[in-house]
N, C-alpha and C positions, 0 to 999 in steps of 0.2 A: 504494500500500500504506500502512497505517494506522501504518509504521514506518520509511519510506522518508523521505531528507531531513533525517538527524537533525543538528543546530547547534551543537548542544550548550549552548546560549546558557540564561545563567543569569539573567538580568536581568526582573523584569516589570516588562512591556508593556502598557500600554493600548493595547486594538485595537479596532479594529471588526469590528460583529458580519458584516458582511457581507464579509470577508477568506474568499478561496475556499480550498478543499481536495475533498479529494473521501475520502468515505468508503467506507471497505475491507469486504469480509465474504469469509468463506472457509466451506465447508461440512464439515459433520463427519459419522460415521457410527459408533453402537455394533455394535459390530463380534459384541457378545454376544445383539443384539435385535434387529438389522438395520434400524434405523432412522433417518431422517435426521436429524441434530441440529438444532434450532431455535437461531441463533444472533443476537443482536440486534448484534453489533457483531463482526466478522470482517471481513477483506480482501476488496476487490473482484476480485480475480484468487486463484482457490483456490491456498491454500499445501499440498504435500505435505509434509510435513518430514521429513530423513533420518534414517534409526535406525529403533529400534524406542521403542514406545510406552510409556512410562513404569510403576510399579507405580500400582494403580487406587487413588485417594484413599479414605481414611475416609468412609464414608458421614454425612452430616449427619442431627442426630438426627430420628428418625421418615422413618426409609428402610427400615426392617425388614431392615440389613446386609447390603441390595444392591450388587456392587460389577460390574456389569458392564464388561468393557474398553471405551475410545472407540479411533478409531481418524479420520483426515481424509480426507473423500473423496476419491474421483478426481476430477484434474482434469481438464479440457475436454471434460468429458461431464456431459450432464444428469442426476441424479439423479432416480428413480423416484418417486411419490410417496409418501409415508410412509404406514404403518399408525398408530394411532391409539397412544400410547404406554401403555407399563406404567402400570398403577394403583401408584402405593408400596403397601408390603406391607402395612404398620401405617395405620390410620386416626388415627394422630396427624399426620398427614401435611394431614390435610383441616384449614384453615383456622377459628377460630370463626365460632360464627351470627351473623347480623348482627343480632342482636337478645342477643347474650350481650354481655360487659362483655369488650372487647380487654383483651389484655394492657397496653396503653400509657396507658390510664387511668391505672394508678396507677405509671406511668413518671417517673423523678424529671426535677424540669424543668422550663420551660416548655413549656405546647402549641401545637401550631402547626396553619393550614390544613392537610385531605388533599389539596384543589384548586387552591390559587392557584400559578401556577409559580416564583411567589416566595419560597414558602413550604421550608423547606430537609424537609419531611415530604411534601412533592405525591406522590400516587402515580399513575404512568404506566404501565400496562399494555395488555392488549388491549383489556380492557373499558374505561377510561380515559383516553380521550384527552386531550392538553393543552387550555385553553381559557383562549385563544386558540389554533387551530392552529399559527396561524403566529407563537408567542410566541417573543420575542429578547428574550433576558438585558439589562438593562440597565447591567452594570455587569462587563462584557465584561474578563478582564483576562489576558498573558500571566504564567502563574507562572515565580518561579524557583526553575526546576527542571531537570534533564537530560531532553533531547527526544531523542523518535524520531520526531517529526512534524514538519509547518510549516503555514502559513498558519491558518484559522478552527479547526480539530484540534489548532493547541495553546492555545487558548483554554478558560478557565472562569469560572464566576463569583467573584465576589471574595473571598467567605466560604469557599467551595472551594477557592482557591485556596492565601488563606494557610495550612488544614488541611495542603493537600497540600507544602506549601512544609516545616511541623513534620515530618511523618509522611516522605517523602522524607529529611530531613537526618538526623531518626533513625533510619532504616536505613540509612543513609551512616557514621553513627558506629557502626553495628556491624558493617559489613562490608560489605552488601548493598547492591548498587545498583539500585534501581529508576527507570523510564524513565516520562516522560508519554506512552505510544502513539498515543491517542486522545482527544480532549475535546469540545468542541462541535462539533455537528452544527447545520446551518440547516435550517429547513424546502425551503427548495431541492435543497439538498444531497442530504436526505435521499428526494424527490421522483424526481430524475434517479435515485440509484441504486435507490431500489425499482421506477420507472417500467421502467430494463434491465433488470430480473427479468421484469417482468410481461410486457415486450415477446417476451422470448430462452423466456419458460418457462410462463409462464400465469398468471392470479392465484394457483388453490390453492398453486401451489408455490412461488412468492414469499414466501408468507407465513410458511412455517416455516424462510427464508432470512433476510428483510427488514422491518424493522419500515415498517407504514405510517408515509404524513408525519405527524407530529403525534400519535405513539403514540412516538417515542423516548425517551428518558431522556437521550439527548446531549444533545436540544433543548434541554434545562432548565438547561443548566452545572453542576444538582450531582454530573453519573456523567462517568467519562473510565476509559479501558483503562490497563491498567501492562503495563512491557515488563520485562524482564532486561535488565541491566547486560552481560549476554555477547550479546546480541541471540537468542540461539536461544530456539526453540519459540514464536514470540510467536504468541496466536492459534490455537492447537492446544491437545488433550489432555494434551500434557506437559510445558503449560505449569506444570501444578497442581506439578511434582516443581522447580521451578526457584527458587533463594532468594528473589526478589522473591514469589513466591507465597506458599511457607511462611511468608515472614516476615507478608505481608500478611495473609495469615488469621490469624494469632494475635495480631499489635498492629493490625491498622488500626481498631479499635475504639477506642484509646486517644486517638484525634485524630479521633473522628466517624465513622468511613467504616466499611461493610458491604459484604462480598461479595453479591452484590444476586439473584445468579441461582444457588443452592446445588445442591449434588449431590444431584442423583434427586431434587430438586421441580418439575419441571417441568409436573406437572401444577396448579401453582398459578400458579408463574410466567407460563409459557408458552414458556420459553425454557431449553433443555439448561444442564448445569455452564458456567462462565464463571469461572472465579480469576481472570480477571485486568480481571474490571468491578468495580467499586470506585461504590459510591454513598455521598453527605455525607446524612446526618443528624442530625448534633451527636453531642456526647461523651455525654452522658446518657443518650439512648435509643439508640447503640449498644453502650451496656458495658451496659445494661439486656437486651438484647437475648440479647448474648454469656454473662451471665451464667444467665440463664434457658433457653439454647438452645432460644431461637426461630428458624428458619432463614429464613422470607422478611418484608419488609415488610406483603404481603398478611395473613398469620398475625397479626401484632405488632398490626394496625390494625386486628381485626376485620373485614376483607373478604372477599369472596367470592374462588375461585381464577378466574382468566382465562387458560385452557390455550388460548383460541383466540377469534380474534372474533366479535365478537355479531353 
């Protein structure tokens, strides 16, 4: 599990990139569309979580004030294969032309590559694979922070790192404690567990489970999962109601980072709500972001949406 094994070890770490782990994913189901959630970073062993499911988040703007419930699916039974999901109501929701002028043009700042995995702006989607597939962070480092992982999963990249080192202590000084759940993912890694989707379930349905190799956002050390301080809901719908969440969506702008997979955009992203992925962009082009409410990187860059692979 993507939260198992916590150290609690505060000290970073230079590691290497090829320190094993194994990455988690758990499956979700809106319980208002009957649809399987697409999750790019969930536990490998589905989590049910006890209770009931949380009140349904603020819709992020250009959802046309969708708020359908989520709910986690059952565990040790296959999931059916998904119907094609809701269109968002509003066509504000559709990304610009790739021939209009993105928003991030005139983004204060330096620019950076959309391609190089080096680049803290790379965009990794369905349609965007990394390239190199099998790229590893060169500058591999354990932050300090409060873990609910271990081995290659509490690793990021270094510029990530020390964001998440600021942004962690400042929600520490207001109360909140937030967890590193998940960080880097290897192309290996990510190989074996999308490979046991394809094996246990087939391809089409791996894929609204499990990111291909070399389509993750882990790969690249600048996205890592956040846990709660009380360890509940990690990974589920109710995570979005749990203080590391609330707090994350309203400051983790303040120190570079975006909620990377926003409510009811999944037809751009390709992947259902996620509060608790966190992507580095720098400070500039995410208070840029926040301030304009733009809700995905797709949108921000001028890109096309990538609901599914080409």
């Amino acid at each position: 599990m993507c939260h198992e094994d916590a150290d609690g070890a505060f000290g970073r770490q230079s590691a290497s990139p090829d320190s094993p782990s194994r990455r988690a994913f758990s499956r979700l189901l809106l319980a208002g569309t009957g649809l399987a959630a697409l999750s790019a970073c969930t536990p490998a062993q589905p989590f049910t979580p006890s209770g009931t499911p949380g009140s349904t988040p603020e819709p992020t703007p250009g959802t046309g004030g969708a708020t359908p419930t989520a709910a986690a699916a059952p565990s040790n039974s296959p999931a059916s294969t998904p119907s094609a999901p809701p269109t968002p109501a509003t066509s504000s929701a559709v990304p610009p032309s790739a021939t209009a002028r993105p928003p991030s043009a005139t983004a204060p700042g330096p620019k950076h590559s959309l391609s190089d995995p080096t680049s803290p702006w790379v965009i990794v989607n369905k349609h965007r694979p990394l390239s190199p597939a099998t790229f590893v962070p060169p500058d591999l480092v354990r932050p300090a922070v409060r873990l609910a992982t271990s081995g290659e999963a509490a690793l990021l990249n270094s510029t990530t790192a020390a964001a998440a080192e600021r942004m962690f202590a400042a929600a520490a000084a207001e109360g909140v404690i937030i967890t590193l759940a998940s960080g880097y993912r290897s192309f290996a890694t990510q190989t074996a567990t999308y490979g046991s989707y394809v094996n246990s379930r087939g391809r089409a349905e791996a894929d609204t489970a499990s990111a291909r190799p070399g389509y993750s956002e882990h790969q690249t050390g600048w996205a890592f999962d956040i846990g709660d301080g009380s360890g509940a809901d990690a990974f589920t719908p109710q995570f979005k109601d749990r203080p590391a969440a609330i707090w994350a969506k309203a400051n983790a702008h303040r120190f570079g980072f975006v909620v990377r997979y926003p409510w009811m955009l999944h037809q751009i992203t390709g992947y259902f709500y996620e509060p608790w992925h966190l992507r580095f962009i720098g400070i500039e082009a995410a208070t840029d972001m926040k301030s304009r409410g733009i809700g995905t990187l797709e949108q921000y860059f001028g890109l096309e949406a990538a609901p599914a692979y080409l």
